[in-house]
C-alpha positions as CSV (number, residue, x, y, z in Angstrom):
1,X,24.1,10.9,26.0
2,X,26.6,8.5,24.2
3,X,25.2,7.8,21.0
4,X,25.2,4.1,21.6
5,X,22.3,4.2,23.3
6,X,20.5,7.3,21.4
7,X,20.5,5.0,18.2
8,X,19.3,2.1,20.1
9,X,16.7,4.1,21.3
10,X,16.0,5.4,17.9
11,X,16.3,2.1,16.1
12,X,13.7,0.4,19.0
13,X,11.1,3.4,18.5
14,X,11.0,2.8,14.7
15,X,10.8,-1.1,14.9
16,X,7.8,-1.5,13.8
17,X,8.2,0.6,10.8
18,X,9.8,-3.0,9.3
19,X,8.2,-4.5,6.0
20,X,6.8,-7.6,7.2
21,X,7.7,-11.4,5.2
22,X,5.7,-11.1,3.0
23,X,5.1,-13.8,-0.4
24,X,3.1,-14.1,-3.7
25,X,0.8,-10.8,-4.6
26,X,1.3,-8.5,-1.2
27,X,5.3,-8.7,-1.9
28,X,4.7,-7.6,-5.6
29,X,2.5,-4.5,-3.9
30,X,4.8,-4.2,-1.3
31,X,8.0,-4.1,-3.5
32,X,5.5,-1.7,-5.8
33,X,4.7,0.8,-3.1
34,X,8.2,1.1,-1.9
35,X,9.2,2.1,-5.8
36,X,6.3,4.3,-6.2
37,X,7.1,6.3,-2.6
38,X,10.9,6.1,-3.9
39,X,10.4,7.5,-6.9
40,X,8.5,10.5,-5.5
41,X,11.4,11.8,-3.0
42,X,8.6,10.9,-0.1
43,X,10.4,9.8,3.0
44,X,8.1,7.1,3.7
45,X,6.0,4.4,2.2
46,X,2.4,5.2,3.1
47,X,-0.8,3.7,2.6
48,X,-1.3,5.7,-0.3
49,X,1.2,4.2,-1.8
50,X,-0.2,0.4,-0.8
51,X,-3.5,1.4,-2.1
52,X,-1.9,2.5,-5.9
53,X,0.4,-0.3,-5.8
54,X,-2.3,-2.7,-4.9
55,X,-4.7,-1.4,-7.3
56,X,-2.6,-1.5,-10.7
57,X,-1.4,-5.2,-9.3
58,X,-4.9,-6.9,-8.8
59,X,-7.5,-5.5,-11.8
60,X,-10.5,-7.0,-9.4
61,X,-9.6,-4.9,-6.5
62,X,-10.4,-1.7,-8.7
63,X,-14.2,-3.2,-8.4
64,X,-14.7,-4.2,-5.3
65,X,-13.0,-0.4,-4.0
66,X,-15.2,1.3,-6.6
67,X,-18.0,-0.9,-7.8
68,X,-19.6,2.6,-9.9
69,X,-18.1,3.4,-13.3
70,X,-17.7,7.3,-11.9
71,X,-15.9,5.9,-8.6
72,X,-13.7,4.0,-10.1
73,X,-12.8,6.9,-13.1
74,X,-12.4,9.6,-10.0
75,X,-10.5,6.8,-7.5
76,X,-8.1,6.3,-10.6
77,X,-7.8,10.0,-12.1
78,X,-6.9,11.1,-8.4
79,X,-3.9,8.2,-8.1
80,X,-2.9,9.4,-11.6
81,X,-2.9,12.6,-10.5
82,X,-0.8,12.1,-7.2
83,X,1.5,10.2,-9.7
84,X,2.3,12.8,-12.1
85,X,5.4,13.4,-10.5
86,X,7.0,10.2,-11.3
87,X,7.6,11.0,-14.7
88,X,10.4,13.0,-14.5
89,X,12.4,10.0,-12.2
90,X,11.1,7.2,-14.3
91,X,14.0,5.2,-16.2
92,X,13.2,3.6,-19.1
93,X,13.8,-0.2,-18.4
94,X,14.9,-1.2,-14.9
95,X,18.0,-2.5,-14.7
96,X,20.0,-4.1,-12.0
97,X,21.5,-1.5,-10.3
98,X,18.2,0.8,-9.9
99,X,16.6,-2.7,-8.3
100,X,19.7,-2.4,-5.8
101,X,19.5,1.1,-4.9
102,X,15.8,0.8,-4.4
103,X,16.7,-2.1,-1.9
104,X,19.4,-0.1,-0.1
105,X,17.7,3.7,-0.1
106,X,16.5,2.7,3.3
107,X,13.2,3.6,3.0
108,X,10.7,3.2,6.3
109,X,7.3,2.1,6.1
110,X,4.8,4.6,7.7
111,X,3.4,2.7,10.7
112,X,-0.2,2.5,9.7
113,X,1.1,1.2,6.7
114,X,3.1,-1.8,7.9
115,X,0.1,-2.2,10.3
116,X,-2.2,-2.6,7.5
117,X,0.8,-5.1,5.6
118,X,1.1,-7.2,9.1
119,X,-2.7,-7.8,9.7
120,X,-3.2,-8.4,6.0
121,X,0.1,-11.0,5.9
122,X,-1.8,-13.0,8.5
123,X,-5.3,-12.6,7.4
124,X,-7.3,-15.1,5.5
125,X,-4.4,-16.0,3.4
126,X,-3.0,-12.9,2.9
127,X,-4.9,-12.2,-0.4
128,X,-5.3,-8.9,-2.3
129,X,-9.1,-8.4,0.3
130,X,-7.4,-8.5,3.4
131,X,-5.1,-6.1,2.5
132,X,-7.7,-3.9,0.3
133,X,-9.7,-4.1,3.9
134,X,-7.2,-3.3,5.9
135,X,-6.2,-0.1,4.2
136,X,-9.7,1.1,3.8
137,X,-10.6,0.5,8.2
138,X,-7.7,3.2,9.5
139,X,-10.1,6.0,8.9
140,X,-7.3,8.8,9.5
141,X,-5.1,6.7,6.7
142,X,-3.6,8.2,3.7
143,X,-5.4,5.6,1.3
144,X,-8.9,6.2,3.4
145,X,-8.4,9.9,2.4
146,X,-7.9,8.9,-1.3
147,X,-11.1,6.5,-1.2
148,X,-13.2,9.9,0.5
149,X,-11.6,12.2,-2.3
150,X,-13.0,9.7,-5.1
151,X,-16.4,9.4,-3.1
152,X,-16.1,5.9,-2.0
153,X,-16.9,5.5,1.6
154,X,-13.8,3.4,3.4
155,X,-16.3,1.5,5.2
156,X,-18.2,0.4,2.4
157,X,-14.9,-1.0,1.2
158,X,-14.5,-3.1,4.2
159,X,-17.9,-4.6,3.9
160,X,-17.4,-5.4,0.5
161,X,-14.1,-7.2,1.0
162,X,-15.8,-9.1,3.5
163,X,-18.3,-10.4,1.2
164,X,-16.4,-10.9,-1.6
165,X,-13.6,-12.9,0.7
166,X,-16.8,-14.6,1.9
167,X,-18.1,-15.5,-1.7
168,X,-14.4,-16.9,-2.4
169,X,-13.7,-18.9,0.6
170,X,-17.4,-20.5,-0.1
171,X,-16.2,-21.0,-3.6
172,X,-13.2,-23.2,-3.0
């Protein structure tokens, strides 16, 4: 096989692993994600990532994932935790060039996680909820494993979102 066509193959096959447009608050957790998953050497952004990212971007999410004082100390301690690598990469200040190389490391999104990034781009606005629900209804996700490891059930999450996007929407 010529590789022509392999690559096209390839490239097709992983289409969907694209970050979608995103604006406002999801591109600031999106751009975070990518950096955190960079930073760690992983070969992918996952929902994990979208789920720390997302958390340390939007302080009310924190209480809606983990509405108990102990839920939210374990949720956090375990991202902390996951995190401790990044230490060793960080740089202090971000300059220009680490921005670029970020851009061009070529980085793929898991497909779960640009799943999650797509549904929550087109949802109810695309706030900080959809996305928060989004990553907590793919059971077998990276992020719904963190919420189980902190002992916050994912689907509890979703309901909460649900009302609270309610609550907001009745607000306006």
């Amino acid at each position: 096989m010529r590789p022509e066509p392999l690559r096209a193959a390839v490239t097709s096959a992983f289409a969907h692993r694209e970050e979608p447009a995103l604006v406002g608050t999801l591109a600031v957790v999106a751009a975070r994600a990518r950096r955190r998953a960079l930073r760690a050497g992983d070969p992918e952004v996952d929902t994990g990532h979208l789920l720390h990212a997302l958390l340390e971007t939007d302080d009310s999410t924190l209480g809606v994932a983990a509405p108990l004082p102990m839920q939210a100390t374990r949720l956090m301690g375990y991202l902390v935790q996951r995190s401790i690598g990044f230490g060793r990469l960080w740089r202090v200040g971000e300059g220009v060039a680490d921005r670029e190389r970020e851009r061009s490391a070529g980085l793929a999104w898991s497909a779960t996680a640009a799943g999650a990034l797509g549904r929550a781009a087109r949802g109810t606005g695309g706030s900080v909820l959809d996305l928060l629900r989004e990553l907590a209804t793919v059971a077998d996700s990276r992020a719904a494993e963190i919420l189980r490891g902190a002992g916050i059930d994912p689907s509890a999450v979703v309901q909460r979102c649900s009302t609270q996007g309610a609550e907001r929407a009745g607000n306006w």
